[in-house]
Structure formats: C-alpha cells, structure tokens
C-alpha positions as CSV (number, residue, x, y, z in Angstrom):
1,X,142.5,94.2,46.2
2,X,139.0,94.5,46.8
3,X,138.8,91.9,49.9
4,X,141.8,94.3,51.2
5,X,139.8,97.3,51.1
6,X,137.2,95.3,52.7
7,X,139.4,93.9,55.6
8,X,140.7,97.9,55.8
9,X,137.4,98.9,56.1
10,X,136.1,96.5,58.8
11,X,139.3,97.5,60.8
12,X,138.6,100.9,60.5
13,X,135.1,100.1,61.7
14,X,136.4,98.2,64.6
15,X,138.8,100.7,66.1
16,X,136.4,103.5,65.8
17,X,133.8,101.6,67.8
18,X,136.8,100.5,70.3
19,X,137.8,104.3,70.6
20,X,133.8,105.2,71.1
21,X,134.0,102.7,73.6
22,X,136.9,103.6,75.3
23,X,135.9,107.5,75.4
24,X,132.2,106.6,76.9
25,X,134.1,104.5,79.1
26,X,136.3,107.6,80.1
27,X,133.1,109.6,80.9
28,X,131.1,107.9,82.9
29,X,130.3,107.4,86.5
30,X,132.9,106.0,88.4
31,X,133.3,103.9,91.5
32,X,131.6,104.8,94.6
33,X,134.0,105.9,97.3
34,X,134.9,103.2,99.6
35,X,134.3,104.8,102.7
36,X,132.1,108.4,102.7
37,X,131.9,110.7,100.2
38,X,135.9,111.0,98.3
39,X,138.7,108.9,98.0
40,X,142.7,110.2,98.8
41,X,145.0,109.4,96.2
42,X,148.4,110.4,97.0
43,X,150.1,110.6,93.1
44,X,153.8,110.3,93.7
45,X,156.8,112.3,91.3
46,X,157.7,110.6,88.5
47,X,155.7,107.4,88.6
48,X,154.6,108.0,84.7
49,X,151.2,107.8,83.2
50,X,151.4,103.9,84.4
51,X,152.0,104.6,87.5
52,X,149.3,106.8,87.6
53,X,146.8,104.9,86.2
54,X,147.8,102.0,88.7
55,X,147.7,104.1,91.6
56,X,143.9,105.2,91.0
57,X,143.0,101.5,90.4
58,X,144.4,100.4,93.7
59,X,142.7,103.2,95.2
60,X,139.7,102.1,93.1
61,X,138.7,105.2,92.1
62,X,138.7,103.8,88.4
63,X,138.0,100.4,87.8
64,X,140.0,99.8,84.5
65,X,143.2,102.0,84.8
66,X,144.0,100.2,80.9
67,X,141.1,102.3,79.8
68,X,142.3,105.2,81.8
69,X,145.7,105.0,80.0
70,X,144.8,105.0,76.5
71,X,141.8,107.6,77.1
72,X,144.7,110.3,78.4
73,X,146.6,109.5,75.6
74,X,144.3,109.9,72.8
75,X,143.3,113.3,74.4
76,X,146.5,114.3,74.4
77,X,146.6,114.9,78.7
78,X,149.5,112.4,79.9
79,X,152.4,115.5,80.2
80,X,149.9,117.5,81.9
81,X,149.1,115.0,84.7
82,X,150.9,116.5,88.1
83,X,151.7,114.3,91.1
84,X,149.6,115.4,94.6
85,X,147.6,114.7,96.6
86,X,144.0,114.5,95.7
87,X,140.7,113.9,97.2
88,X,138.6,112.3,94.5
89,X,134.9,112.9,94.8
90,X,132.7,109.1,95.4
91,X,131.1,108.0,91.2
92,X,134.2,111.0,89.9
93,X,134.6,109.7,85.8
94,X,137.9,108.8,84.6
95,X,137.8,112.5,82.8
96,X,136.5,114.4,85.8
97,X,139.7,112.4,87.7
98,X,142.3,113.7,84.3
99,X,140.8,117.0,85.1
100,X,141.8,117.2,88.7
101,X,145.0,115.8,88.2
102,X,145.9,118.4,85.6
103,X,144.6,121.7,88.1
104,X,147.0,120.2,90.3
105,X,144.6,121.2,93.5
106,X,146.3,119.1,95.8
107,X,144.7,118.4,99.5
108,X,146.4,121.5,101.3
109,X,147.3,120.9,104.6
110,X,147.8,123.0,107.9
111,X,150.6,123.7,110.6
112,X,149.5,126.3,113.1
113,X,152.5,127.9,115.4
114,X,150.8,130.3,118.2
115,X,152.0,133.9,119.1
116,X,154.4,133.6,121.8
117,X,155.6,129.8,121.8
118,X,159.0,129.8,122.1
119,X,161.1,128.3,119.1
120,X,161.9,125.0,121.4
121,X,157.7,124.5,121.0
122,X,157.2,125.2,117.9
123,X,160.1,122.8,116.2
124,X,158.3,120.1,118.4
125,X,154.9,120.9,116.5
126,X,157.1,120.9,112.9
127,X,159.2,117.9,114.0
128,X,155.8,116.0,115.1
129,X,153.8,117.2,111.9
130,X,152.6,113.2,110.4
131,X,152.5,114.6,106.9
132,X,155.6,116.5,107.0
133,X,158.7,114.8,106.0
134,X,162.7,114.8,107.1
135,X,164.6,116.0,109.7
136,X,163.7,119.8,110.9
137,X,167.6,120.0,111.4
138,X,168.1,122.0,114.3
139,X,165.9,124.0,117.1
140,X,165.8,127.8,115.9
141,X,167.2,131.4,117.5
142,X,164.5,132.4,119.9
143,X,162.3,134.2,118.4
144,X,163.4,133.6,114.8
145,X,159.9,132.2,114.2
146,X,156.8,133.9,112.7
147,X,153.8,132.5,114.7
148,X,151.2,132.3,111.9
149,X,148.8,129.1,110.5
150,X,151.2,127.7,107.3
151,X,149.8,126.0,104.7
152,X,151.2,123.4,102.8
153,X,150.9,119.8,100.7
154,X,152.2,116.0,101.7
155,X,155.4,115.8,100.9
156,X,156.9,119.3,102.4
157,X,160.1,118.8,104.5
158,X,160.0,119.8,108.1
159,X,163.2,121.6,107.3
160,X,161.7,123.8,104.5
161,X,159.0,124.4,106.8
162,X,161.5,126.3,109.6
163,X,162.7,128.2,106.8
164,X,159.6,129.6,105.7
165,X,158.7,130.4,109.4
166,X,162.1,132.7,109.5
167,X,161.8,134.0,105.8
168,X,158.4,135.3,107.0
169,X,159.6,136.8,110.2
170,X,162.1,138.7,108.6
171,X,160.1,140.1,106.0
172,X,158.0,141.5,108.2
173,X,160.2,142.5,110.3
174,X,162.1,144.2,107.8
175,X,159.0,146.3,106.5
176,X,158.2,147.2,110.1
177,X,161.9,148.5,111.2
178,X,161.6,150.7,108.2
179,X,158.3,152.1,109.1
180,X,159.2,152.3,112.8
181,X,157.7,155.4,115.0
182,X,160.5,157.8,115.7
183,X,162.3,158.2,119.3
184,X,162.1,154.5,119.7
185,X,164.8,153.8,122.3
186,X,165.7,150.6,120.3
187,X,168.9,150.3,118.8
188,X,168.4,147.3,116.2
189,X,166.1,144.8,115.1
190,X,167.1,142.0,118.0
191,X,166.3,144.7,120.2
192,X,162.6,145.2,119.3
193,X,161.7,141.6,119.1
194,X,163.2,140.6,122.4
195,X,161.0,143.9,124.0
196,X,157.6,142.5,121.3
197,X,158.4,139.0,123.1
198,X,157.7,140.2,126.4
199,X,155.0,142.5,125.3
200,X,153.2,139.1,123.6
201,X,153.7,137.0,126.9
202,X,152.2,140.2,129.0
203,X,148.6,139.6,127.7
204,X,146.8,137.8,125.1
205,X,144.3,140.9,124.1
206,X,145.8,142.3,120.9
207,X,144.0,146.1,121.2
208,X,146.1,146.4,124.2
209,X,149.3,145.8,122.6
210,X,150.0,148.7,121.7
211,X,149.6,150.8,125.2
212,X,152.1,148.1,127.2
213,X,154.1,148.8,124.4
214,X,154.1,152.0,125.2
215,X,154.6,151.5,129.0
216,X,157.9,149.1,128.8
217,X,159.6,151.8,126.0
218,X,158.1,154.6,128.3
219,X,160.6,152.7,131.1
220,X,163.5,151.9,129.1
221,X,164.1,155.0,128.0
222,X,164.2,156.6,132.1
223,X,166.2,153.7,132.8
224,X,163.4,152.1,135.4
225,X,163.7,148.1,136.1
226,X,160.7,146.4,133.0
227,X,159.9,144.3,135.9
228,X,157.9,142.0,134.0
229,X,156.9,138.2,135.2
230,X,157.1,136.6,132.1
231,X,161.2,137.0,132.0
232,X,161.3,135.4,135.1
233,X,159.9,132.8,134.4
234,X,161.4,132.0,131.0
235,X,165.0,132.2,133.1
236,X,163.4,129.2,135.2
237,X,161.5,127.3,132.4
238,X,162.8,128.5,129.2
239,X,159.0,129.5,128.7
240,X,157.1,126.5,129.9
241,X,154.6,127.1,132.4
242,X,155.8,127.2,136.0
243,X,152.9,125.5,137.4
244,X,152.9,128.0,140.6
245,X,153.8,131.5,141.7
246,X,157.1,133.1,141.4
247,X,158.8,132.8,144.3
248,X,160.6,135.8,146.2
249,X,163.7,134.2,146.1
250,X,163.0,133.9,142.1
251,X,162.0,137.6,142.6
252,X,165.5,138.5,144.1
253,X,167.8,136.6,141.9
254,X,170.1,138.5,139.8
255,X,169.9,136.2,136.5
256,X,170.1,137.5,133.2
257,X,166.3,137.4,132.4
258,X,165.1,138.7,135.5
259,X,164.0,142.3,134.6
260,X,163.0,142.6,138.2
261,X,167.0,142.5,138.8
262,X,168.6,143.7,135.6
263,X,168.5,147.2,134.0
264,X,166.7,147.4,130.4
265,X,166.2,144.0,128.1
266,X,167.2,140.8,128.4
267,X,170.1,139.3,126.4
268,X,167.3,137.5,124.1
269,X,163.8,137.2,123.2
270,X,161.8,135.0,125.2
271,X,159.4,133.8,122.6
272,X,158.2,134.1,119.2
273,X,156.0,137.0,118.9
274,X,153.6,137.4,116.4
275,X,152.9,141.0,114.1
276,X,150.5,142.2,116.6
277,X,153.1,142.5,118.9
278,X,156.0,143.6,116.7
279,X,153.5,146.2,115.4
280,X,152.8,147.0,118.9
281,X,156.4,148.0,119.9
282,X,158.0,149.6,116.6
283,X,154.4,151.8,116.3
284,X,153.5,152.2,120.2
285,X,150.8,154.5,121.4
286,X,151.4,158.2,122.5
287,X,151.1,157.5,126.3
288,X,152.9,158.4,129.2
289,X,152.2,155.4,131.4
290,X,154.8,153.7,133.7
291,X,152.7,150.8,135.1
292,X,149.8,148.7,134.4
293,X,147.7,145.5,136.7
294,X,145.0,143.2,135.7
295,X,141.4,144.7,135.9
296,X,139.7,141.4,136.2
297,X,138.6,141.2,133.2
298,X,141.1,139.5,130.9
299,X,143.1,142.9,130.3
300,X,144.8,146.0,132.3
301,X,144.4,149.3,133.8
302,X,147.1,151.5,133.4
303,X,148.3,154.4,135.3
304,X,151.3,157.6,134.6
305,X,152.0,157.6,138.2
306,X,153.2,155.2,141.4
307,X,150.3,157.0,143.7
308,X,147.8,155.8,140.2
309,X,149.2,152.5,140.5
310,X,148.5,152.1,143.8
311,X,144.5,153.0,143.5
312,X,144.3,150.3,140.8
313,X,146.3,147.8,142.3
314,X,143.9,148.4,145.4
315,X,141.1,147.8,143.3
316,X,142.5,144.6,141.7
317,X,142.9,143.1,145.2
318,X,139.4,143.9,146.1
319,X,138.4,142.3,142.5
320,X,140.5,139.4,143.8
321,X,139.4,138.8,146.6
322,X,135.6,138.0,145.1
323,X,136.5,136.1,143.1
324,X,138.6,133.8,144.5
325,X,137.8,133.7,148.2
326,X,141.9,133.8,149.6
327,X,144.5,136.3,150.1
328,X,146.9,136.8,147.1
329,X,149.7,134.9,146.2
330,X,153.1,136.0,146.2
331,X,153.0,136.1,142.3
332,X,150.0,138.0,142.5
333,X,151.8,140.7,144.8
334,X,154.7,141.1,142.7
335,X,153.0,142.0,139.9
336,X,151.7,144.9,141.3
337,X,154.7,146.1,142.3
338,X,154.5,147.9,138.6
C-alpha cells in the first residue's frame, strides 16, 4: 500500500511539473514573424481546436501547436476560440495568440464605391474585390447604390456586399424623404435620386450642392429644359467618360436622357449619388437661380437671370481663353447655354 502511495505521489509530482511546463510553455515568447513585424492567419469555421492549433503551426506562429492544444484546454478557452482572420504580432505567446482569437478582432478589410459611379462600375469593383467571395449575382438599378467606403472581413460574399450597398441607400433615403423641404416639385423617391444623380455628376465640390440643387428644382418647377451635360453623355456612354466634347448633333438628338431635348427628368438616374447630393436636393437652398458656368476655379457662378448669365459666361470665356491658349470647344459652348 505504501509503495502505491508512493507511485501516486511521484505521478502526481510528474504531472504537476508537466502542467508547469506546459503553462510556461504557453506564455512565453513566440516565433519571430517570418517576414516583418506579424503573421496572417486566416482561422477557418469549424476546423475545431485541432484545426486551430494546426493552422498556427503551419503558419509558425507557435512552434508546438500539441502544447497549444492542451494549454487552451486546461484554461478552459477552446469554445471561445472564433474563426477570422488575424494578424499575429512577430515573438506573440501561445496565450497572447488564445487572447486574440477569443476578441475575435479580425483583419477588417475595405471596399470603397465613389459618389457618382454608376451601378455598372461599382459591381465591377465588388465583383473584382480578391477577398470577397461568390458571385455578386446581378448588376443593380441605377442608382440603387450608396457610394460610401464599406468595411468588412475575408470571407464576405460579393452578393451580401450589393445588398448592404442598397440597404444603406434606402435607409437614408428613407430618413431624408421624410425630412424633405416643402414645395419640392418631386413626386416620389425615384424622382429625387434621378435629379441628386445629375446634381452629383454636375460638380465634385460638396458646399455647392446644395445651390445647383436649387437651380435644376428652380427649373423643373417653370417647366425650363435641365439642360445638363452629364445626361447627355450617360445616353452615349451609360456614364463612362466620352473622351471628347459633345457633339451638336449629340446636342440636338431627341433621346430619352438628353435634357437639352426633353422636358423635366430623365426616365432614370444616371449614377449613384452619394448623401451630399441626396441632401442637396430634398433640403435645397432658398435661391432663385436659373443657370450657373464654371468660374475657373473648380466650382460655379450662378446667376437669376439670362442677361446675368451672359456676364458670367463672358467672363468664363475670358478665364478660358488664359488658360488654355484656343477658342472653346463645342462642349464648352453648350454649357453656357445655361
């Protein structure tokens, strides 16, 4: 009985001093990182506390993943492991690494859609994501899109991704058809983003939104021709660049996105616009402005009256003519015919 106790005893002693071992194993310094200053471990769903642990060795993050096994289970951590993906700092311990995988902080990655690409350009930037994964499905509505920089981890579907992109646009859109300005002459919600989409393409400054807001609702509701270039062009390109003036024949055509030709909107939105520009049309400003022309410096000069116009569109061609030297281009001329 006695030598039992004994043998007890010494096994006791044994697996005390392998579980010291193991624990001081856990905590210290890991591996140095391969290459710079953290590794990338991509933990896949339901690979188990093996997997896991042989995932991390092949990344060599740990150098016995046995160790790192029976360390998370004697602490009780192998149901609060989450798959991810983690960037695992260079000499990281085998607890510092069970800490990170049970925050869950994966590597977060981004997918930025501009203001006013149309839907066409912005499933090519979803559909050509390299961490995204599956099939986007099918090109969206124009203009069914919020532009806006998404966030997400590997693993996302490029499908899931589109219909994030349209639950956000018509959120927002929501909340800002409910808080609209009154007087608007806009009947629905189509309506104010196809007239936000041409606001977006007319100019890139965000505190001028607002006023050429202001000048297209000022015109739709006397009935005057938008006239804007940017719906041209989308009827030609479907909003790619046209890589040179509009022509007057272009000018002249009757089509249905040629507010030069056509009476009020056209029969869709010719890009995705962000919230400045939805802002901008369901909460213009207080003007009285019919037309507005570049000033030369990135933005426009607006004016109430065609005799206005005409002073600043005088003054643009001066401003042209410095600074490029030639006579304007038919685009250019057409344009001031705001």
């Amino acid at each position: 009985m006695k030598r039992v106790l004994l043998v007890l005893a010494a096994l006791v002693v044994i697996a005390a001093g392998a579980i010291e071992w193991v624990l001081a194993d856990y905590t210290a310094p890991g591996p140095a990182a391969r290459h710079g200053s953290e590794t990338v471990v991509l933990i896949k769903p339901g690979i188990g506390l093996s997997g896991i642990a042989r995932a991390l060795g092949e990344a060599g993050v740990v150098e016995r993943s046995d160790v790192f096994q029976v360390a998370v289970r004697l602490n009780g951590k192998t149901a609060e492991l989450k798959a991810g993906e983690y960037a695992i700092p260079s000499r990281a311990s085998m607890r510092d690494i069970t800490d990170i995988l049970i925050l869950g902080r994966s590597i977060q990655h981004k997918l930025t859609v501009a203001e006013g690409l149309t839907s066409r350009m912005a499933f090519d930037i979803v559909r050509s994501d390299p961490v995204l994964v599956g099939d986007p499905g099918t090109v969206p509505a124009e203009g069914a899109l919020l532009p806006e920089t998404y966030v997400f981890t590997r693993g996302e579907s490029r499908a899931h991704m589109i219909e994030i992109m349209e639950h956000d646009r018509n959120v927002l859109l929501d909340k800002l058809w409910r808080n609209r300005a009154t007087g608007l002459p806009l009947k629905n919600e189509e309506e104010a983003v196809i007239l936000a989409s041409i606001v977006e393409k007319e100019s890139a400054l965000p505190e001028e939104r607002r006023h050429i807001a202001s000048v297209f609702l000022n015109r739709l509701r006397l009935g005057m021709k938008l006239q804007s270039d940017p719906t041209i062009i989308y009827g030609i390109t479907q909003g790619y660049p046209l890589g040179r003036g509009i022509r007057q024949s272009e000018i002249d055509r009757p089509t249905p996105y040629n507010t030069y030709a056509i009476a009020g909107l056209p029969p869709g939105p010719i890009c995705n616009p962000g919230k400045d520009s939805l802002e901008a049309v369901l909460d213009p400003e207080n003007t009285k402005d019919l037309y507005f022309v570049a000033d030369g410096t990135g933005g426009h000069v607006f004016a109430a009256t065609a005799d206005e116009q005409a002073k600043n569109v005088a003054k643009w061609r001066k401003i042209e003519r410095q600074q490029s030297g030639a006579p304007p281009t038919t685009d250019d001329r057409h344009k001031r015919r705001r």
